[in-house]
Backbone as JSON Lines, residues from 0, in Angstrom:
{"i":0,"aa":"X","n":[16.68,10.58,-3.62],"ca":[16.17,10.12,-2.34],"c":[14.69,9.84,-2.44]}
{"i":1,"aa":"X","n":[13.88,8.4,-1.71],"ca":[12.83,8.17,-2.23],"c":[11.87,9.06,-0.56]}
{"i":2,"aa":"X","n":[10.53,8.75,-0.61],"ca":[9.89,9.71,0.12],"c":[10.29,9.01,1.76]}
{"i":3,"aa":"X","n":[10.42,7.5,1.5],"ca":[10.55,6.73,2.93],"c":[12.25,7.14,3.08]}
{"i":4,"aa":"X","n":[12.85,7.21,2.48],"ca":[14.33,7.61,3.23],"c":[14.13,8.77,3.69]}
{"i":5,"aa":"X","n":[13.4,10.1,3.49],"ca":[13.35,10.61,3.99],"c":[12.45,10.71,5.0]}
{"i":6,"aa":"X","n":[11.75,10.35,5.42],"ca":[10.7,10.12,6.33],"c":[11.87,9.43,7.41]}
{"i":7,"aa":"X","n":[12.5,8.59,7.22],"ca":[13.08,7.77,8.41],"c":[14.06,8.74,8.72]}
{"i":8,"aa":"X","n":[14.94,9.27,7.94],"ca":[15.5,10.56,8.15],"c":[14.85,11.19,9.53]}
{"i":9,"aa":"X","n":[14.35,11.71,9.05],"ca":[13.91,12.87,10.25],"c":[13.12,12.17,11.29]}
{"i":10,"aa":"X","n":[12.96,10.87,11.51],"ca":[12.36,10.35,12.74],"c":[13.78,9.66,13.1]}
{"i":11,"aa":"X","n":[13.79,10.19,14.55],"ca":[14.87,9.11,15.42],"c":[14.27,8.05,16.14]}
{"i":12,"aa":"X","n":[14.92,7.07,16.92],"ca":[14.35,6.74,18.12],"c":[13.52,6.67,18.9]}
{"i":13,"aa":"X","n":[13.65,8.17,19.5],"ca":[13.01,8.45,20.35],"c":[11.43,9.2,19.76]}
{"i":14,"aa":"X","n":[11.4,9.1,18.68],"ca":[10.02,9.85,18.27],"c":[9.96,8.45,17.21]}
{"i":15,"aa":"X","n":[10.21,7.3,17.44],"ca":[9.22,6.27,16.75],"c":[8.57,5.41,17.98]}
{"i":16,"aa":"X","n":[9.32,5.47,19.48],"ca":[9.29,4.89,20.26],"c":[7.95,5.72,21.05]}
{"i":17,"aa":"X","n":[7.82,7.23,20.89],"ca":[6.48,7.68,20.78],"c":[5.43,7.63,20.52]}
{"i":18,"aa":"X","n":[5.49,7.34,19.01],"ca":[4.73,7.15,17.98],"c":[3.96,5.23,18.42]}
{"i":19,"aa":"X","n":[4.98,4.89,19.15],"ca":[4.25,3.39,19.16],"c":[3.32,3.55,20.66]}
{"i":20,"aa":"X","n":[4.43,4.2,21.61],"ca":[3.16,4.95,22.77],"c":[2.09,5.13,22.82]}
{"i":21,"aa":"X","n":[2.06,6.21,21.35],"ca":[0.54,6.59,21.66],"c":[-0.19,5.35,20.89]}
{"i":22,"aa":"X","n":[0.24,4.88,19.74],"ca":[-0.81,4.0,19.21],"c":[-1.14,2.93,20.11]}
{"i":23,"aa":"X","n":[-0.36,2.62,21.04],"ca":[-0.82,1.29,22.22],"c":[-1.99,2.33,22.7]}
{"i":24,"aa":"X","n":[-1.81,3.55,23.11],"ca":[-2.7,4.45,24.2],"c":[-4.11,4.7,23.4]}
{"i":25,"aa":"X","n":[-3.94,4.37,22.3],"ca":[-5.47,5.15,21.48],"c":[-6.63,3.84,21.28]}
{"i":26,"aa":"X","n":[-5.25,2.79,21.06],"ca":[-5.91,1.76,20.55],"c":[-5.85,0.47,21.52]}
{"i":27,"aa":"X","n":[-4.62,0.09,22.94],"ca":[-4.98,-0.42,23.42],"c":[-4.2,-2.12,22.51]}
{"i":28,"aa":"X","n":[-4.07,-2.44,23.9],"ca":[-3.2,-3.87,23.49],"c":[-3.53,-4.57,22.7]}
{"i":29,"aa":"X","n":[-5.14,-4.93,23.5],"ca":[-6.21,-5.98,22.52],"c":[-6.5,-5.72,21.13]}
{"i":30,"aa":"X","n":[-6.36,-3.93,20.94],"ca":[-6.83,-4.14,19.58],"c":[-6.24,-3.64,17.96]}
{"i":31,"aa":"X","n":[-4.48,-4.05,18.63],"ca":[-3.9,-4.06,17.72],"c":[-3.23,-5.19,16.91]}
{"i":32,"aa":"X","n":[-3.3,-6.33,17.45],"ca":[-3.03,-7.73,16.93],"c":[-4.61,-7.46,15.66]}
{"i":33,"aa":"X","n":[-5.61,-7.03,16.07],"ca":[-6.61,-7.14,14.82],"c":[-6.41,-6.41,13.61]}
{"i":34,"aa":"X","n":[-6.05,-5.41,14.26],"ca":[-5.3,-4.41,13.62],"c":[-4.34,-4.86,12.35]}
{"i":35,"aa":"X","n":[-3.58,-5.46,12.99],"ca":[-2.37,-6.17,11.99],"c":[-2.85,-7.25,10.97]}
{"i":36,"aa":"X","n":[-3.86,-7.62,11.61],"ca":[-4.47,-8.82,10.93],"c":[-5.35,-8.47,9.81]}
{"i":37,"aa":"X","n":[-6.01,-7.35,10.11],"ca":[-6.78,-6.75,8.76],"c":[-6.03,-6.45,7.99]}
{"i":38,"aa":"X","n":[-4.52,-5.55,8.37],"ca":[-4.02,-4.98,7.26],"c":[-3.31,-6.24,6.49]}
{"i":39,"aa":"X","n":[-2.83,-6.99,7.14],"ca":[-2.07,-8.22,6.31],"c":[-3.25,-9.25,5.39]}
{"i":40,"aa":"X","n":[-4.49,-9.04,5.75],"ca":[-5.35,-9.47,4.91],"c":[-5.82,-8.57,3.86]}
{"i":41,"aa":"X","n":[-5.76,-7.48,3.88],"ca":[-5.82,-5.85,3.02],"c":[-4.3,-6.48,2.07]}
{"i":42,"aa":"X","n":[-3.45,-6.9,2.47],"ca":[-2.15,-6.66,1.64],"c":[-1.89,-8.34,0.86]}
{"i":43,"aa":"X","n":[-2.56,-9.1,1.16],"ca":[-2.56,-9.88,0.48],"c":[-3.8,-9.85,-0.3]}
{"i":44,"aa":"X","n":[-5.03,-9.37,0.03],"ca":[-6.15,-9.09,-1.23],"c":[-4.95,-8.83,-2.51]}
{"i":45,"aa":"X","n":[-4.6,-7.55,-1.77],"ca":[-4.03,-6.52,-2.94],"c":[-3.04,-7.17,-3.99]}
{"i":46,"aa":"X","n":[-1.91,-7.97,-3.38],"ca":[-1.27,-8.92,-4.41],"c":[-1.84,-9.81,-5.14]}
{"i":47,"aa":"X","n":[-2.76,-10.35,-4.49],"ca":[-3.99,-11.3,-5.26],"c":[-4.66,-11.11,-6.47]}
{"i":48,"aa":"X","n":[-4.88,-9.39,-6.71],"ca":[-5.6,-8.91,-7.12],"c":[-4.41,-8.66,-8.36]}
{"i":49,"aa":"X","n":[-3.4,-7.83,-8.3],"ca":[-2.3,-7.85,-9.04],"c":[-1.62,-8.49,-9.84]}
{"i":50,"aa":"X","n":[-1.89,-9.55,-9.21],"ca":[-1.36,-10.85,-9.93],"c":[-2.3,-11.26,-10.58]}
{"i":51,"aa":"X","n":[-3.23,-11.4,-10.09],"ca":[-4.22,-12.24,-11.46],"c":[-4.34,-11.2,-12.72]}
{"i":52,"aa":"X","n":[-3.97,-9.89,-12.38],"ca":[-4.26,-8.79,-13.81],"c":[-2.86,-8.97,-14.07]}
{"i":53,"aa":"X","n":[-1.68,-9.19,-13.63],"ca":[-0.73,-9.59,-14.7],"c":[-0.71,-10.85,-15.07]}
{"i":54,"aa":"X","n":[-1.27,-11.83,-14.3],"ca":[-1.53,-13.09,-15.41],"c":[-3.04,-12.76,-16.58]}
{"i":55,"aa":"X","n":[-3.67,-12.13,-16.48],"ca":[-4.64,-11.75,-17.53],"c":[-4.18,-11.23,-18.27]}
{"i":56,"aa":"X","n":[-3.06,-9.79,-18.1],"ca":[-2.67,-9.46,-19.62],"c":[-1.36,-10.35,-20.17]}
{"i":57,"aa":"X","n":[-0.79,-11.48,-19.72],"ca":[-0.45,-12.17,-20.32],"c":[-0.92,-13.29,-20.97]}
{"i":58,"aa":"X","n":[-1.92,-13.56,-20.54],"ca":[-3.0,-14.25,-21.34],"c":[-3.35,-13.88,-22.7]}
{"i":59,"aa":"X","n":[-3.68,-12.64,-22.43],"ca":[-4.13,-12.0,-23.51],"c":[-3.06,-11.58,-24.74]}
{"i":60,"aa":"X","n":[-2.09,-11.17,-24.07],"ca":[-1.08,-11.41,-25.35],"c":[-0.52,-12.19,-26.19]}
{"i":61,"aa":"X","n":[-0.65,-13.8,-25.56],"ca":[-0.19,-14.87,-26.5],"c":[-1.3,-14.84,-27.79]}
């Protein structure tokens, strides 16, 4: 079992439907679309970054 099957495991429903509660309540409508937007720019750096070091060490091996 990996760590996210268990994690979803023990959250139902009703305690993810919480969990989104409070994050509207902390953070507020406006400022979670930015929110999303940093991290999806955080997560494509990161493949960006990945990829060019597996095209470098294949470079390097021919």
């Amino acid at each position: 079992m990996t760590a996210l099957t268990i994690f979803l495991g023990i959250m139902g429903p009703w305690q993810i439907a919480i969990v989104v509660a409070l994050v509207l309540l902390l953070f507020g409508g406006r400022k979670i679309p930015e929110l999303m937007k940093g991290l999806g720019t955080g997560i494509r750096e990161f493949k960006d970054a990945t990829k060019s070091e597996e095209d470098d060490k294949i470079e390097e091996k021919k």
